[in-house]
py3Dmol code that shows the C-alpha trace and the ligand (Angstrom):
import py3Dmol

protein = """\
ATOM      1  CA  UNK A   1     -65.867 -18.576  -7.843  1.00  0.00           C
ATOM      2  CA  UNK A   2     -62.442 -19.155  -9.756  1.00  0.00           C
ATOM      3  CA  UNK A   3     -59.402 -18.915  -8.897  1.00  0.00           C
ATOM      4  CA  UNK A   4     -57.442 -14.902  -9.022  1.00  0.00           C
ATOM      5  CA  UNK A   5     -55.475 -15.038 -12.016  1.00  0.00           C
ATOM      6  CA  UNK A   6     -51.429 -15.510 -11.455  1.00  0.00           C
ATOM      7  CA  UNK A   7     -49.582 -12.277 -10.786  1.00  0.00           C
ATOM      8  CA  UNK A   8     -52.349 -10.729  -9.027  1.00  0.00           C
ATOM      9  CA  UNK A   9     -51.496  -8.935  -5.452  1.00  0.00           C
ATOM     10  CA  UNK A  10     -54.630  -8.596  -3.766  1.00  0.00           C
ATOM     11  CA  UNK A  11     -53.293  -8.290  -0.304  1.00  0.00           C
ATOM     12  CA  UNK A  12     -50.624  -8.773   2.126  1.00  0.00           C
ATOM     13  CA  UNK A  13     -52.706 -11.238   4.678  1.00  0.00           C
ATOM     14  CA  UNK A  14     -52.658 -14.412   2.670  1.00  0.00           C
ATOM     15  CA  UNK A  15     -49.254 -13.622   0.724  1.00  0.00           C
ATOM     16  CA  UNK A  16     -46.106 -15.757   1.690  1.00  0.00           C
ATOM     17  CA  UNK A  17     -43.577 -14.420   3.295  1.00  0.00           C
ATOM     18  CA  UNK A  18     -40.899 -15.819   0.855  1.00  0.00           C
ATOM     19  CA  UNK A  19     -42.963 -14.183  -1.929  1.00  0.00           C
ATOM     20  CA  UNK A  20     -42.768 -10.784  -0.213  1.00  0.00           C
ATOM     21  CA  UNK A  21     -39.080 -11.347  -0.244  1.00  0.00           C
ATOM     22  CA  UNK A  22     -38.732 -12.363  -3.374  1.00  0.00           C
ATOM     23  CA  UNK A  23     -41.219  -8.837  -4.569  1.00  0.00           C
ATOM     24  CA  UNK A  24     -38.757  -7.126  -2.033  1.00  0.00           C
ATOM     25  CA  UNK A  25     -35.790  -8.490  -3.902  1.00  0.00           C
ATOM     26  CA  UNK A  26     -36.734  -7.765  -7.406  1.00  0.00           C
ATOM     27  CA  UNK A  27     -37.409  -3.699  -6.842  1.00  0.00           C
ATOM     28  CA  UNK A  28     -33.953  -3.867  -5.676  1.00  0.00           C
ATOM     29  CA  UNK A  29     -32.952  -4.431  -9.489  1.00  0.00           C
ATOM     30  CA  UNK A  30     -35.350  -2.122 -10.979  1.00  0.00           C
ATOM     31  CA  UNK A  31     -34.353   1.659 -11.535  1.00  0.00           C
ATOM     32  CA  UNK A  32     -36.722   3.919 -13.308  1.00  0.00           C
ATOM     33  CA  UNK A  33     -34.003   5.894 -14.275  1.00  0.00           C
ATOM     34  CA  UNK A  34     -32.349   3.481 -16.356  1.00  0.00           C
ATOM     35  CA  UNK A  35     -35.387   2.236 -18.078  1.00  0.00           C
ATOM     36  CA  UNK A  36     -36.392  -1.394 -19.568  1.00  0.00           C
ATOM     37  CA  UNK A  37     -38.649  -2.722 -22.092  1.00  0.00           C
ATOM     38  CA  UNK A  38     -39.664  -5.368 -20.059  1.00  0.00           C
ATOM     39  CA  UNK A  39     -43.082  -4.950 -20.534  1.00  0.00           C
ATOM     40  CA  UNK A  40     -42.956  -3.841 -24.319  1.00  0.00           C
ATOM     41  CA  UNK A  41     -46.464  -3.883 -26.012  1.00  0.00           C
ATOM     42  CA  UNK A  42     -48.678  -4.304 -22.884  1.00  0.00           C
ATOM     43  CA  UNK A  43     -51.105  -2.639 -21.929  1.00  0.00           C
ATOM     44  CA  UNK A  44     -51.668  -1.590 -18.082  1.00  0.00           C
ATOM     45  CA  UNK A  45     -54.686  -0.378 -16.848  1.00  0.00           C
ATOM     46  CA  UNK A  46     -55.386   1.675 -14.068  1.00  0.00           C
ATOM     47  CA  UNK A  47     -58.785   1.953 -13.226  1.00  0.00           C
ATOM     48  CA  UNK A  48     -59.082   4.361 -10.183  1.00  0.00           C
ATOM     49  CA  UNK A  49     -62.758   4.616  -8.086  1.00  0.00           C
ATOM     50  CA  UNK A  50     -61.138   7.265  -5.809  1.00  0.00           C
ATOM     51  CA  UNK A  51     -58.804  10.262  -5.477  1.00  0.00           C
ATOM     52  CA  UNK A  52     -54.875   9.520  -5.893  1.00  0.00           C
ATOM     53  CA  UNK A  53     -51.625  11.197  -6.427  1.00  0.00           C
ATOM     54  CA  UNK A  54     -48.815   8.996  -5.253  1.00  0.00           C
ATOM     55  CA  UNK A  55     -50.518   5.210  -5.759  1.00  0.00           C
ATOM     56  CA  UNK A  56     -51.208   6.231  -9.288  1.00  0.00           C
ATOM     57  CA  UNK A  57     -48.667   8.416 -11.086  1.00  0.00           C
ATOM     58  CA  UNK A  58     -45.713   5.486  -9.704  1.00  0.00           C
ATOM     59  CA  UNK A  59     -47.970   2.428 -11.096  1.00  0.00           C
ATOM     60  CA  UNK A  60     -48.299   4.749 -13.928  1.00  0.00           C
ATOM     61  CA  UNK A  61     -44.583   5.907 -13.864  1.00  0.00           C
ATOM     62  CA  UNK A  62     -43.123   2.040 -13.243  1.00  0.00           C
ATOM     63  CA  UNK A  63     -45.469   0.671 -15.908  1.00  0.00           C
ATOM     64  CA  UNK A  64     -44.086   3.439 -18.700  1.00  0.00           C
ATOM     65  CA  UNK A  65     -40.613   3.187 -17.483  1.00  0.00           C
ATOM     66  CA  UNK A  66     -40.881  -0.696 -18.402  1.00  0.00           C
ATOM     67  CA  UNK A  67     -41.708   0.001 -22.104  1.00  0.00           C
ATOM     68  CA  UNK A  68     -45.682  -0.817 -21.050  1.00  0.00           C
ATOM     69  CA  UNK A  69     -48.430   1.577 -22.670  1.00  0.00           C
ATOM     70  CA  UNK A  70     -51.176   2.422 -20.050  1.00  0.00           C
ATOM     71  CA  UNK A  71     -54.560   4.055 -19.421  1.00  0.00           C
ATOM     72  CA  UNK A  72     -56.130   5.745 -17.198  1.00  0.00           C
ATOM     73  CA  UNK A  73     -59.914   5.513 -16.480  1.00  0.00           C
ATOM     74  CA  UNK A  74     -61.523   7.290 -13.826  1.00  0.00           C
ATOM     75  CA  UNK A  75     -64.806   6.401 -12.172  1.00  0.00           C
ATOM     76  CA  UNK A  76     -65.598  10.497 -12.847  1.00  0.00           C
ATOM     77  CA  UNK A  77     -66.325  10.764 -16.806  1.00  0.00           C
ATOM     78  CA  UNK A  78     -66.694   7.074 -17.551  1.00  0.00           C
ATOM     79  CA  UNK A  79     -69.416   4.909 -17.577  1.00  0.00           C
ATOM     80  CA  UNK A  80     -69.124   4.412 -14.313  1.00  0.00           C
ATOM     81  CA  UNK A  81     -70.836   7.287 -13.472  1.00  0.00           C
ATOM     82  CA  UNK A  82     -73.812   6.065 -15.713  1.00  0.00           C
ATOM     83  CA  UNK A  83     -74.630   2.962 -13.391  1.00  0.00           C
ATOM     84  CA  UNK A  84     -71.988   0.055 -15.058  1.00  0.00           C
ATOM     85  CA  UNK A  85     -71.295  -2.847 -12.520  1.00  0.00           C
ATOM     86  CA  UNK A  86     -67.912  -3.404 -11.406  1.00  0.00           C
ATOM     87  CA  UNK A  87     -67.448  -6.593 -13.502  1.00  0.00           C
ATOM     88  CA  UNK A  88     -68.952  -5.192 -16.779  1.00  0.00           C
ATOM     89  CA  UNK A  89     -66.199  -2.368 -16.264  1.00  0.00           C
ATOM     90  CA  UNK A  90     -64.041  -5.377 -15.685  1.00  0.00           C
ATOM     91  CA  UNK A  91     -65.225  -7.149 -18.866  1.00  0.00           C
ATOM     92  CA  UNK A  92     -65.236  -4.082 -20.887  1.00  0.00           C
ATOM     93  CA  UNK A  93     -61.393  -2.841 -19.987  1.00  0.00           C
ATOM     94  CA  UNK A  94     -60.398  -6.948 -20.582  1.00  0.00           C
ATOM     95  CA  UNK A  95     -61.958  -6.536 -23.856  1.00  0.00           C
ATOM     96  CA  UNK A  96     -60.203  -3.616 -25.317  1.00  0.00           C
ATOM     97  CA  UNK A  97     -56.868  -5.258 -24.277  1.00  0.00           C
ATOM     98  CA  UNK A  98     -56.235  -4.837 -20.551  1.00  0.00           C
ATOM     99  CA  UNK A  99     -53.301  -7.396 -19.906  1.00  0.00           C
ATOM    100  CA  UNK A 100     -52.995  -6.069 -16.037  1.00  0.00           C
ATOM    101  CA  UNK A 101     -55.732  -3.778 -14.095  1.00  0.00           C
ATOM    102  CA  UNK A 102     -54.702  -1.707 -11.491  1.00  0.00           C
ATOM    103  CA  UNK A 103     -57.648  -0.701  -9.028  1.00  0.00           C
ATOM    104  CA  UNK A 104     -58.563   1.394  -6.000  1.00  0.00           C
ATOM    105  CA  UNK A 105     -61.885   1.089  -4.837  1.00  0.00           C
ATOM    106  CA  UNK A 106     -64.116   2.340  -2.159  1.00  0.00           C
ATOM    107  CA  UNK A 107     -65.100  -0.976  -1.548  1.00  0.00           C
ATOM    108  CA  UNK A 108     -63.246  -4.152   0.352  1.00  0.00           C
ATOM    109  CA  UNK A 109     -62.950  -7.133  -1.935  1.00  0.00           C
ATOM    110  CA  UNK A 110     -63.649  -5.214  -5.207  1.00  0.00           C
ATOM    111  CA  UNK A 111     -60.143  -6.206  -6.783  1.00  0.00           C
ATOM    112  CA  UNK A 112     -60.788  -9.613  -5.519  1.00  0.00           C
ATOM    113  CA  UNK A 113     -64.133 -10.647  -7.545  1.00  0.00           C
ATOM    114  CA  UNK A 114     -62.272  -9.001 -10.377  1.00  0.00           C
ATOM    115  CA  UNK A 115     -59.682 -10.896 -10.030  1.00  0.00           C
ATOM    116  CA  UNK A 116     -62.156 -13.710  -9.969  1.00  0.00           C
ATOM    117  CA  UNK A 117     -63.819 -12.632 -12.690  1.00  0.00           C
ATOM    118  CA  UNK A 118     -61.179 -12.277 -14.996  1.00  0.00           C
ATOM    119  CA  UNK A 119     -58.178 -14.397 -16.955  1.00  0.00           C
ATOM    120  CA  UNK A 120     -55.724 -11.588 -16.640  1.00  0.00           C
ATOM    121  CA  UNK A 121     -54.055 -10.203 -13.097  1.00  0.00           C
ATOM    122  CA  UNK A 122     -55.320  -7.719 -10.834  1.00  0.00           C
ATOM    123  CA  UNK A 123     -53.737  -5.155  -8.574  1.00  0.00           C
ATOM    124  CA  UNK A 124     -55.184  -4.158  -5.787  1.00  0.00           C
ATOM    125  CA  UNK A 125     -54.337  -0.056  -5.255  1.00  0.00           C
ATOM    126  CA  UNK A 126     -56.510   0.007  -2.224  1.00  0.00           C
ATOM    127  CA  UNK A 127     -59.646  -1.119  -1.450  1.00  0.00           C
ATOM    128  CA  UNK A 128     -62.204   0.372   1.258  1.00  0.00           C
ATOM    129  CA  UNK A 129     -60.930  -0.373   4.746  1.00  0.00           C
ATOM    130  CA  UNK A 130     -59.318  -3.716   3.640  1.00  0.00           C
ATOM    131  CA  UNK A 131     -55.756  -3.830   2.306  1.00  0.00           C
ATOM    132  CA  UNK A 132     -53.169  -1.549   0.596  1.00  0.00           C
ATOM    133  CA  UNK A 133     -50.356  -3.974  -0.216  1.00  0.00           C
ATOM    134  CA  UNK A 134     -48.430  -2.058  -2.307  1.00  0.00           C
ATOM    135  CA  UNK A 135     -47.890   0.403   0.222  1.00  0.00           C
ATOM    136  CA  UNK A 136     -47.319  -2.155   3.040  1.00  0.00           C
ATOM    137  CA  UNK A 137     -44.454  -3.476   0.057  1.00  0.00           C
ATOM    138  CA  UNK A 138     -42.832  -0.053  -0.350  1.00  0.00           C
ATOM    139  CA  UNK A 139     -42.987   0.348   3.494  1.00  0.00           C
ATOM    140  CA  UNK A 140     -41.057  -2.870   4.049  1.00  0.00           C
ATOM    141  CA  UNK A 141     -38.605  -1.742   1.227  1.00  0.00           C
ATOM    142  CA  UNK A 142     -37.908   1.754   2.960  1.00  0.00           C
ATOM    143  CA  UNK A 143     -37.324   0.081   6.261  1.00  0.00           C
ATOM    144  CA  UNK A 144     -34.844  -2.620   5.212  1.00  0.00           C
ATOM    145  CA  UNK A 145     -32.843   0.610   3.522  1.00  0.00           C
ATOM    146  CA  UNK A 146     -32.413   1.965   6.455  1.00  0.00           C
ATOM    147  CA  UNK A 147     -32.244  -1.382   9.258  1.00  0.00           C
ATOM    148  CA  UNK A 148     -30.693  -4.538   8.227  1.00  0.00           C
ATOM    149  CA  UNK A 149     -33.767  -6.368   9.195  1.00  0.00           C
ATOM    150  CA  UNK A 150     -37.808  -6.649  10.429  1.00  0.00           C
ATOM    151  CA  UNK A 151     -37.628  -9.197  12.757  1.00  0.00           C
ATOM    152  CA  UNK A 152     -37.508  -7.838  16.777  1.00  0.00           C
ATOM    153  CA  UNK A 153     -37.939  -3.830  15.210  1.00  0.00           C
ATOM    154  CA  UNK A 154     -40.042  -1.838  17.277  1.00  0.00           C
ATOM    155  CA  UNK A 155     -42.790  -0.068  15.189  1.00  0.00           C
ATOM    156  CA  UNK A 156     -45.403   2.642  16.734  1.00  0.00           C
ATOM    157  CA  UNK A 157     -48.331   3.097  13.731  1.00  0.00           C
ATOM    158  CA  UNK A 158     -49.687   5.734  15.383  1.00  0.00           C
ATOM    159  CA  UNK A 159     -53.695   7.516  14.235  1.00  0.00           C
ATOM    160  CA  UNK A 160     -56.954   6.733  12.785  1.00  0.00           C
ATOM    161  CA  UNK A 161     -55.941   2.589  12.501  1.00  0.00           C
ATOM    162  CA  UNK A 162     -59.793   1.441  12.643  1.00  0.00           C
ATOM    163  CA  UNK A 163     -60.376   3.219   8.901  1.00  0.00           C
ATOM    164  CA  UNK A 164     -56.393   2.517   7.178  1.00  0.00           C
ATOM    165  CA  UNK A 165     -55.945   0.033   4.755  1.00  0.00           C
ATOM    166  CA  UNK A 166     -52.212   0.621   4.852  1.00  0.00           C
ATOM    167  CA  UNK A 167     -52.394  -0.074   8.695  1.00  0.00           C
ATOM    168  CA  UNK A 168     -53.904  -3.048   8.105  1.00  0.00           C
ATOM    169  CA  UNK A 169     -51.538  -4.504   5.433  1.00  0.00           C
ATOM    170  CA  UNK A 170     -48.656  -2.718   7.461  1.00  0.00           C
ATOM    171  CA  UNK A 171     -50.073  -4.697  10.399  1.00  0.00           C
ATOM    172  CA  UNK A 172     -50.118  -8.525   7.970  1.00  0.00           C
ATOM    173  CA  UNK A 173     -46.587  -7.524   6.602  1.00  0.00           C
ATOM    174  CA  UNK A 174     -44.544  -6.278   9.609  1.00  0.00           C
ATOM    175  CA  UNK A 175     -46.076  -9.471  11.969  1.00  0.00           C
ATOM    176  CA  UNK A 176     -45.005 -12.216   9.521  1.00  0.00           C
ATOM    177  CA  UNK A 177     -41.253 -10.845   9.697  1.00  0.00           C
ATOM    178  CA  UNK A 178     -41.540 -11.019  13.323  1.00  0.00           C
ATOM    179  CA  UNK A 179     -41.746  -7.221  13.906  1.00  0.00           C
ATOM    180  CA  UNK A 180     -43.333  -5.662  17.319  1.00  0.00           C
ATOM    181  CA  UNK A 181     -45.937  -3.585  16.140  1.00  0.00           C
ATOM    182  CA  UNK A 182     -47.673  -1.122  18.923  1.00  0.00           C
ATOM    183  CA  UNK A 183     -50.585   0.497  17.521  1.00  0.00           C
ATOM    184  CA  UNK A 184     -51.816   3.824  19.009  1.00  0.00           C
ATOM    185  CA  UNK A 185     -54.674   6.290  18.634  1.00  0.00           C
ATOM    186  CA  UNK A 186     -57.966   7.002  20.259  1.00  0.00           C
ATOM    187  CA  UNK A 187     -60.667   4.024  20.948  1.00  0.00           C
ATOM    188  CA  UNK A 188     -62.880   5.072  18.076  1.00  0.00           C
ATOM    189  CA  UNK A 189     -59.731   4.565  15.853  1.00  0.00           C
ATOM    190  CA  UNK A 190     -58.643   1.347  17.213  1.00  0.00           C
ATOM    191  CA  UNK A 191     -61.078  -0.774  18.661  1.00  0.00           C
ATOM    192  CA  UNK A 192     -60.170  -3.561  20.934  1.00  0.00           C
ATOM    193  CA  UNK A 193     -60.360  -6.281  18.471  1.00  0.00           C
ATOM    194  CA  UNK A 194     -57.545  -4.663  16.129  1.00  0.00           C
ATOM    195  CA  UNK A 195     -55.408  -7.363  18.139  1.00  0.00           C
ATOM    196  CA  UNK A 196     -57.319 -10.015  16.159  1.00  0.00           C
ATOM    197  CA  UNK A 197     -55.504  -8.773  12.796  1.00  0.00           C
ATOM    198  CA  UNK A 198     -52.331 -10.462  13.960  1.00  0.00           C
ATOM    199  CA  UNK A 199     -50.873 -11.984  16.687  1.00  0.00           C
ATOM    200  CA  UNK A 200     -48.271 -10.305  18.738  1.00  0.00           C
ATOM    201  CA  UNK A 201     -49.812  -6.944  18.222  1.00  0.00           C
ATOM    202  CA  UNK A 202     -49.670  -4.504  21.120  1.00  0.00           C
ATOM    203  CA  UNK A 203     -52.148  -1.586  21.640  1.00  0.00           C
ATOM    204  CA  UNK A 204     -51.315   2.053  23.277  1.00  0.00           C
ATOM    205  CA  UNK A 205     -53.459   4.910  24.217  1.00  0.00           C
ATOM    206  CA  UNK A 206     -50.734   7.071  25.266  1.00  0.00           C
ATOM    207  CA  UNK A 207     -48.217   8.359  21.959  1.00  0.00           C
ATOM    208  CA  UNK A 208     -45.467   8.591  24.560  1.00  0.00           C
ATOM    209  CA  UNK A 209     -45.659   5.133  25.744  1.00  0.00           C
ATOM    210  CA  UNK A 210     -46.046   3.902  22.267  1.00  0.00           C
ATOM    211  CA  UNK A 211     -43.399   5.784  20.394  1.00  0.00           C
ATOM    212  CA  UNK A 212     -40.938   5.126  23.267  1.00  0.00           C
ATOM    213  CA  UNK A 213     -37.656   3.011  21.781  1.00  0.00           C
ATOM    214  CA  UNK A 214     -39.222   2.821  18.424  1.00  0.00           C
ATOM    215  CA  UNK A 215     -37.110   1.915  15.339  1.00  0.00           C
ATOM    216  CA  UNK A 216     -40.340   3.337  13.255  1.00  0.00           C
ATOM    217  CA  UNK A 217     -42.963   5.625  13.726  1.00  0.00           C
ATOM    218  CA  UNK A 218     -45.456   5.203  11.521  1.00  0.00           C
ATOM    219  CA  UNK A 219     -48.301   8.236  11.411  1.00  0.00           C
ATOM    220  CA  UNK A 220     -51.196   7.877   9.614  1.00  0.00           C
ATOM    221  CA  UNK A 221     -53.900  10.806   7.861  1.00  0.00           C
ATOM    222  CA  UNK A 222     -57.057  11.432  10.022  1.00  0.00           C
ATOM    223  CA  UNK A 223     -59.788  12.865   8.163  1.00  0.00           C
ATOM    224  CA  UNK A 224     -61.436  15.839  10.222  1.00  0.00           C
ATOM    225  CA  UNK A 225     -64.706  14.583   9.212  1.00  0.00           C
ATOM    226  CA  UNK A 226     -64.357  11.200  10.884  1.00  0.00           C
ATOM    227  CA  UNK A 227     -62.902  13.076  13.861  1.00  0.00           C
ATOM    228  CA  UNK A 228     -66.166  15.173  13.971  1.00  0.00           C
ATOM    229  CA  UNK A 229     -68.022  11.844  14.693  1.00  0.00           C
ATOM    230  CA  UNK A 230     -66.547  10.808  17.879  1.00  0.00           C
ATOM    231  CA  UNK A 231     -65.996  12.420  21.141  1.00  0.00           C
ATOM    232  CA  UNK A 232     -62.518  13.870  20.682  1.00  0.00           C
ATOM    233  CA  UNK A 233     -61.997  17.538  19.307  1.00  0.00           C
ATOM    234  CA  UNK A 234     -59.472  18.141  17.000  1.00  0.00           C
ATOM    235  CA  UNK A 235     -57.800  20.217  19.443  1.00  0.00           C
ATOM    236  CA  UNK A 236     -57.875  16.870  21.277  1.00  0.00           C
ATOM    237  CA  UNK A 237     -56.219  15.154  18.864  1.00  0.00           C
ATOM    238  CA  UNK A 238     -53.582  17.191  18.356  1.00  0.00           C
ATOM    239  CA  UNK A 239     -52.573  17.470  21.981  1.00  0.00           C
ATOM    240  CA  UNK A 240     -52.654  13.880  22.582  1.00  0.00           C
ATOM    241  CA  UNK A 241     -51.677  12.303  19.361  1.00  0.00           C
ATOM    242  CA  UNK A 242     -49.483  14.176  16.940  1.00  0.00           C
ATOM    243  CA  UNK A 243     -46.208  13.501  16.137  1.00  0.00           C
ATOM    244  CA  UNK A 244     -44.241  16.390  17.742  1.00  0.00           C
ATOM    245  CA  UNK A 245     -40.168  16.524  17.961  1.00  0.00           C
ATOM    246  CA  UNK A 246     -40.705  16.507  21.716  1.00  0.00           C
ATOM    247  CA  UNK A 247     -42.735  12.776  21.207  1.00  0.00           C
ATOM    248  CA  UNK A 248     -39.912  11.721  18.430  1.00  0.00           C
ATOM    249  CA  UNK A 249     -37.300  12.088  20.928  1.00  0.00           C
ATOM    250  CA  UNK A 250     -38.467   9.565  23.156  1.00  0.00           C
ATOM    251  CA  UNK A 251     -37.990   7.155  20.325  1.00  0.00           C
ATOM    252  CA  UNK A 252     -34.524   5.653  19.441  1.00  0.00           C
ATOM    253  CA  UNK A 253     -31.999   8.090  18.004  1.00  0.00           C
ATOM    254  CA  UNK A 254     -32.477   6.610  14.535  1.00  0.00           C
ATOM    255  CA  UNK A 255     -36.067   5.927  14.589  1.00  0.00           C
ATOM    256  CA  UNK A 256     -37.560   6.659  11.205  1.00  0.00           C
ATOM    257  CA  UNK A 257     -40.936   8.503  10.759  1.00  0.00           C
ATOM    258  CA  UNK A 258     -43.364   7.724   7.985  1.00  0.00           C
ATOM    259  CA  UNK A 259     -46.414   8.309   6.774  1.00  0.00           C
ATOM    260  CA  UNK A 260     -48.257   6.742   3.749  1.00  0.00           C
ATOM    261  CA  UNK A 261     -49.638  10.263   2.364  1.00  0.00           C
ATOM    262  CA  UNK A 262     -51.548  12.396   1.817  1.00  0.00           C
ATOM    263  CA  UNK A 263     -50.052  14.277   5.151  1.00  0.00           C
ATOM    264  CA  UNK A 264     -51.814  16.926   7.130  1.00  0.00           C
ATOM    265  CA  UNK A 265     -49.679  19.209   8.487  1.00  0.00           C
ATOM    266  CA  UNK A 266     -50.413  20.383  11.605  1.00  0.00           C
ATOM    267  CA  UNK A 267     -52.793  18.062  12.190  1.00  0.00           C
ATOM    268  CA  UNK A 268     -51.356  14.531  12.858  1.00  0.00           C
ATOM    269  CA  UNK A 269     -47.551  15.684  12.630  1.00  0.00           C
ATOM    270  CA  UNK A 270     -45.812  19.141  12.939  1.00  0.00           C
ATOM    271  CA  UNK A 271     -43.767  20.189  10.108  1.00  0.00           C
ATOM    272  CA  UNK A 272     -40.794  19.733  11.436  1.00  0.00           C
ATOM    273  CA  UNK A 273     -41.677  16.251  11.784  1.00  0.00           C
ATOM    274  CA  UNK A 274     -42.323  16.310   8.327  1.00  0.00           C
ATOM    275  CA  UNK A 275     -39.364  17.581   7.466  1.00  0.00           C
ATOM    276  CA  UNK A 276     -37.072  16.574   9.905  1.00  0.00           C
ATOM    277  CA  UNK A 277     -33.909  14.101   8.894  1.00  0.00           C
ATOM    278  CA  UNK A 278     -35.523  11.007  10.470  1.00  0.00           C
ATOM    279  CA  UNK A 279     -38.192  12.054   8.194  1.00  0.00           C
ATOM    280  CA  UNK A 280     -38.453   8.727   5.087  1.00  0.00           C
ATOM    281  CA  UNK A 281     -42.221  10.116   3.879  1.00  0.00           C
ATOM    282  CA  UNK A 282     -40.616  11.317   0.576  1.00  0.00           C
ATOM    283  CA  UNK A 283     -38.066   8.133   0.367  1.00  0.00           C
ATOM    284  CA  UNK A 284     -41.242   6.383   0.501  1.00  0.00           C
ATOM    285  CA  UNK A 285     -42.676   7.858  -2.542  1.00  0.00           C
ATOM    286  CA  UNK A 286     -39.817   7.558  -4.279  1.00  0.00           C
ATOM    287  CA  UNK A 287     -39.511   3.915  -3.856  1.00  0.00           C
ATOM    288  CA  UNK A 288     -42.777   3.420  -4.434  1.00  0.00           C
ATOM    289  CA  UNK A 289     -41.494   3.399  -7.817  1.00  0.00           C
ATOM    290  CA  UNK A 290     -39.378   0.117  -8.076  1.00  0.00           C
ATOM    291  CA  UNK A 291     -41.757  -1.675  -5.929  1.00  0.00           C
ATOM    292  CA  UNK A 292     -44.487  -1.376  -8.616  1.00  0.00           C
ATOM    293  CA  UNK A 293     -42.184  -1.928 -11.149  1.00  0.00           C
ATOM    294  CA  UNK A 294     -41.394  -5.144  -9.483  1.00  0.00           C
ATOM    295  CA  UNK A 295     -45.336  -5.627  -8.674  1.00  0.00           C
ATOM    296  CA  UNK A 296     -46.580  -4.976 -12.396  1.00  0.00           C
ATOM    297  CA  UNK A 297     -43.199  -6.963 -13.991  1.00  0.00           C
ATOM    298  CA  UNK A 298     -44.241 -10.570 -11.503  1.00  0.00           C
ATOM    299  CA  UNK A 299     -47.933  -9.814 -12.303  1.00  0.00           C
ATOM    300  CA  UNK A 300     -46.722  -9.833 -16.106  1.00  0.00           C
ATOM    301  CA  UNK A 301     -44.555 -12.998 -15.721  1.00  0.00           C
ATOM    302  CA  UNK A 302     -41.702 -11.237 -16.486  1.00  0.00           C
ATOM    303  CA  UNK A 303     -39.927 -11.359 -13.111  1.00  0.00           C
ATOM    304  CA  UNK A 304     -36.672 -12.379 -14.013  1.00  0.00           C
TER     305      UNK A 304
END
"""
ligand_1 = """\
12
NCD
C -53.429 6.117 1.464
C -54.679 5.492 0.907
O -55.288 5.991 -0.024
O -55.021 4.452 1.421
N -52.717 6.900 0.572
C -51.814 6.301 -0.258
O -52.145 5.494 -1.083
N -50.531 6.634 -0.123
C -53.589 6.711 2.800
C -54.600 7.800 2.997
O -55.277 8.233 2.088
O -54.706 8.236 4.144
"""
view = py3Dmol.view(width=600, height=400)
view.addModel(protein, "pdb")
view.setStyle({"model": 0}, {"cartoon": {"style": "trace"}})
view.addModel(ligand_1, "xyz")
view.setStyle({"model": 1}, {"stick": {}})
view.zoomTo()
view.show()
């Protein structure tokens, strides 16, 4: 195999942490409201295997807002639907111009052999159950606008953490920076060996125990379907393990709730929850926007 092309972000676990920072540091200067033409004349491609609605209209947003042209292709009405392999879609989308490609995939490692595969950079939007490292980068950026730093902060990821990419990358991000991550949910959702993803890491069966003296609260979505396949009800769930004001107030005073998105209401938080003032899950959207801005400009070599 050869090596990823430079600028690619394929996941959190292997990054530095001085090139987080630097990532980190660069959204700071970029403001989709005052746009750039960076990235004048190329051409980003997002190539999306699965459903989306915040991952790919800000990669599509930051690329734009950066002077780049982009295009979508989605696995529904392409050839992917007619049997083409991953890497001929690869080779195909390189060959019409592709100078980045953007892709979430149902798969772990699927941005990886592309990225292997390929001369130009790939960015990983999510893949299977492995890693989600732009999120786990807009994450970090929402918390460090709200606390002056990771290291020693008390964060409760609380729900399905077996199944979440952004758990996982949360997980490889928040431990490097010294962070004390509790994670919490039932044992179907968080096997034993989740402590093997980094050191340090601290596991709860009890919301209460793990969401007391947070700084964060971090919920995750649970799909009813994967509910339906262990032993807990739904009603279950929701007794134990949503986010309820009545949980959120055993946290600190300033603790911040967030949630990647899609969010269920009434399911794994209450709407007040969701819309409460400790509430950051549409902050976190919203910066989702610089971060790929800053993601797509260092994959570009034009991080400046
Ligand atoms: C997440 C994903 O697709 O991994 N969504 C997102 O990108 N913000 C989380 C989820 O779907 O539960």
């Amino acid at each position: 195999m050869t090596k990823a092309a430079r600028g690619s972000l394929l996941g959190i676990e292997h990054m530095e942490a001085a090139e987080i920072l630097g990532l980190l540091k660069l959204a700071r200067h970029m403001n989709p409201l005052k746009p750039r033409p960076l990235l004048r004349g190329k051409r980003v491609l997002l190539l999306f295997y699965e459903p989306s609605t915040r991952t790919r209209s800000s990669f599509e947003i930051a690329a734009k807002s950066m002077g780049a042209m982009t295009t979508l292709v989605l696995s529904s009405g392409s050839s992917i639907e007619k049997g083409e392999s991953l890497l001929d879609t690869a080779y195909t989308l390189r060959a019409v111009g592709a100078d980045v490609i953007v892709i979430r995939h149902p798969h772990a490692g699927a941005p990886l052999l592309m990225a292997n595969n390929l001369d130009i950079p790939v960015v990983n939007a999510g893949d299977g159950m492995h890693e989600h490292p732009s999120q786990a980068l807009l994450d970090a950026y929402t918390i460090l606008r709200h606390k002056k730093t990771l290291k020693g902060l008390q964060v409760a990821i609380v729900g399905d953490i077996f199944h979440s990419r952004v758990a996982r990358s949360a997980v490889h991000l928040l431990s490097k920076f010294g962070a004390r991550v509790t994670l919490c949910g039932p044992s179907e959702f968080l096997p034993e060996m989740a402590t093997s993803l980094a050191p340090g890491l601290r596991i709860s069966r009890h919301t209460e125990e793990a969401v007391r003296g947070a700084d964060v609260i971090m919920v995750l979505r649970v799909q009813k379907e994967r509910l339906a396949g262990t032993k807990i009800s739904l009603q279950d769930y929701i007794s134990r393990y949503q986010m309820t004001m009545a949980r959120l107030k055993l946290a600190k005073r300033d603790a911040m709730v967030m949630h990647p998105g899609p969010i269920i209401r009434g399911l794994e938080l209450t709407w007040e929850v969701a819309d409460c003032p400790q509430s950051a899950i549409v902050e976190e959207v919203r910066n989702g926007v610089p971060v790929r801005m800053a993601i797509l400009a260092k994959a570009l070599g034009k991080a400046r």
